[in-house]
N, C-alpha and C positions, 0 to 999 in steps of 0.2 A: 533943557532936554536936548536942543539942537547941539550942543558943546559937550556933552557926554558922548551924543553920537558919534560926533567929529572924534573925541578920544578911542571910541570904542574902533575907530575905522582905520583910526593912524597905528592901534595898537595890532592889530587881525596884520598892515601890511607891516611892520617891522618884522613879527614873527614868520612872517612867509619868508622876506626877502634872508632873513637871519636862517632859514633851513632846518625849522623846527618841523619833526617829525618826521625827519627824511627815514626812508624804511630801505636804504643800501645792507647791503650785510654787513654786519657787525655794526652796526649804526645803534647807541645808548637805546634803550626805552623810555619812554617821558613819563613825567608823572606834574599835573598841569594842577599849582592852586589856586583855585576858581573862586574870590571871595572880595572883600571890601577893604577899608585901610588896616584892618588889625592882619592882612594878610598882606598888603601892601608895605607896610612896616610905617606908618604916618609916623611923622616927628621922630625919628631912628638919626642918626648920624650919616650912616650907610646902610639904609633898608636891605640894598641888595645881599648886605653878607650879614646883616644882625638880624635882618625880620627872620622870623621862623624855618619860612621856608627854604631861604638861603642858609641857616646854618642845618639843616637836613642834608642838602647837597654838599656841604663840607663833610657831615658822616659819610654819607655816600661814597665822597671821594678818599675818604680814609679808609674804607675798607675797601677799596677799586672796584665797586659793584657799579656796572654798564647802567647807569640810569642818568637822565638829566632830569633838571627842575626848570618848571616853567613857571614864574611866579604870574597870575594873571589875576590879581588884587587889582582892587580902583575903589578909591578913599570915596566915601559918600553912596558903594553902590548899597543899594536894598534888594528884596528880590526881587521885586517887578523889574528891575535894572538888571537885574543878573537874566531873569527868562526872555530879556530882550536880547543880554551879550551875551548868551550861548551861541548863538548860531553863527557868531563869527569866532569862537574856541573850537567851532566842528571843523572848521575848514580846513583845521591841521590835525594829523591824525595823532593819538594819545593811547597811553595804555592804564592809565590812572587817574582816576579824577578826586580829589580832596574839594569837596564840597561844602564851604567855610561862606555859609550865607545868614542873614536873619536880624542879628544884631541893630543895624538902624530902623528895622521896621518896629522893634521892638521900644526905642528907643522915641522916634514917632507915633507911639501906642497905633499902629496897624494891627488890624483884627486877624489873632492868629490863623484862623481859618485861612486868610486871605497869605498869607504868609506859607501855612502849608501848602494850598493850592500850587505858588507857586514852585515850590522847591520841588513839591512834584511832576512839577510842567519840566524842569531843568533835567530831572532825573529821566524824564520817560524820551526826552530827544535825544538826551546822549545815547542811551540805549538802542533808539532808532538808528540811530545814526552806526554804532557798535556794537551789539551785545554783549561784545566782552570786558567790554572797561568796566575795570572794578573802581567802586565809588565809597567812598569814607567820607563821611558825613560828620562834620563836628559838632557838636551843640553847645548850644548859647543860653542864658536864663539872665533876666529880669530882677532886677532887686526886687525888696519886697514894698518900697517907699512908689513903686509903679500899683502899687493894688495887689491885694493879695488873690483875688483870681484872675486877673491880668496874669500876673507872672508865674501861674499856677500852669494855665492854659496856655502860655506860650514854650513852657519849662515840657510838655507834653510833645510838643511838635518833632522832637527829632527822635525820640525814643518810638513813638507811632508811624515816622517814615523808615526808619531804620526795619522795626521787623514787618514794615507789610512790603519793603521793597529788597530786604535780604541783605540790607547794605552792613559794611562794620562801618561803628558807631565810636566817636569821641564823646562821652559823657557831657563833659563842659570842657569847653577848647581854655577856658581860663582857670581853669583848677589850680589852688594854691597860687593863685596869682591876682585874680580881682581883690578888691578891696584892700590893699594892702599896698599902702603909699610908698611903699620904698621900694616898689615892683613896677611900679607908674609915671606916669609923666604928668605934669600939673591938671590934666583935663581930668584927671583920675579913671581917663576910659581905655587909655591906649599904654600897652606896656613898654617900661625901658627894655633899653638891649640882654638887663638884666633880665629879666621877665621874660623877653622873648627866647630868652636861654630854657627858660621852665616849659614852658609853651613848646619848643622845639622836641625835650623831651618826652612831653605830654601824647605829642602827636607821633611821634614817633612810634611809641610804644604801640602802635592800633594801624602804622602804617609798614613795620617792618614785615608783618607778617602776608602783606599783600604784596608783597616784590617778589 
């Protein structure tokens, strides 16, 4: 725990000292993704421009629309991990949050309640913190070799934060793309570059119309 800390503390001052968020005029608008390794791009070549998020900022920059990416993935986070490292993503200001959490709790059979709980903790201080940041929320599901009401109950979780908190919604952030070995990397959890090209799309579609 103390070594995630240390990560979460060395990541908060890169982004400050890097001049994320500056609000000068004509200064991009940020849009910050808030999530774990399949947001980090784990096992990618070059995360930075194949994970997901990083080929969004390549669309971005093709069509010269004033927005930066903030990639703020961390391999192994869950969401007890993420409602601890909110409060060092507040410190710089944002106008977009991609909220890509849940995955290893699921994976750890964490009791979904506990899981919703926190996503709603993350969702309710950015808002404190903002009220204007709009927040997309992806969603994640469970095979069915987890239980079939395990993965029923956890498959629920983001469809039930989405309409009680107003948020837009990614169905399943891996669409056409789990299960399917030739989109994967030997762990079968985390997609190739390939993959994160579909995934790219995926989220796009659900986030173009929040810019």
């Amino acid at each position: 725990m103390n070594l995630r800390f240390l990560v979460a503390c060395l990541f908060a001052t890169v982004i400050a000292a890097a001049g994320w968020g500056a609000t000068a005029a004509g200064a991009p608008r940020t849009v910050v993704f808030f999530g774990d390794s399949l947001t980090a791009g784990l096992g990618l070549a070059e995360p930075g421009e194949e994970a997901f998020p990083g080929l969004i900022q390549k669309k971005l920059a093709a069509t010269h629309q004033a927005w930066r990416i903030v990639n703020a993935g961390l391999s192994g986070e869950t969401t007890s991990g993420g409602l601890r490292r909110i409060e060092w993503i507040l410190r710089q200001p944002f106008d977009v949050l991609v909220l890509e959490l849940g995955a290893n709790d699921g994976l750890r059979g964490i009791e979904p309640a506990v899981s919703r709980a926190n996503l709603q903790g993350i969702i309710d201080r950015v808002r404190a913190k903002n009220p204007t940041v709009k927040i997309l929320l992806t969603g994640m599901q469970m095979p069915p070799s987890f239980g079939q009401d395990y993965a029923r109950d956890f498959a629920t979780i983001y469809p039930e934060l989405a309409e009680k908190n107003h948020l837009a919604l990614v169905p399943f952030l891996l669409d056409s793309v789990a299960l399917q070995p030739e989109l994967n990397q030997r762990d079968g959890m985390h997609p190739t570059a390939e993959g994160h090209a579909i995934v790219a799309e995926t989220v796009w579609k659900y986030l173009e119309p929040l810019l």
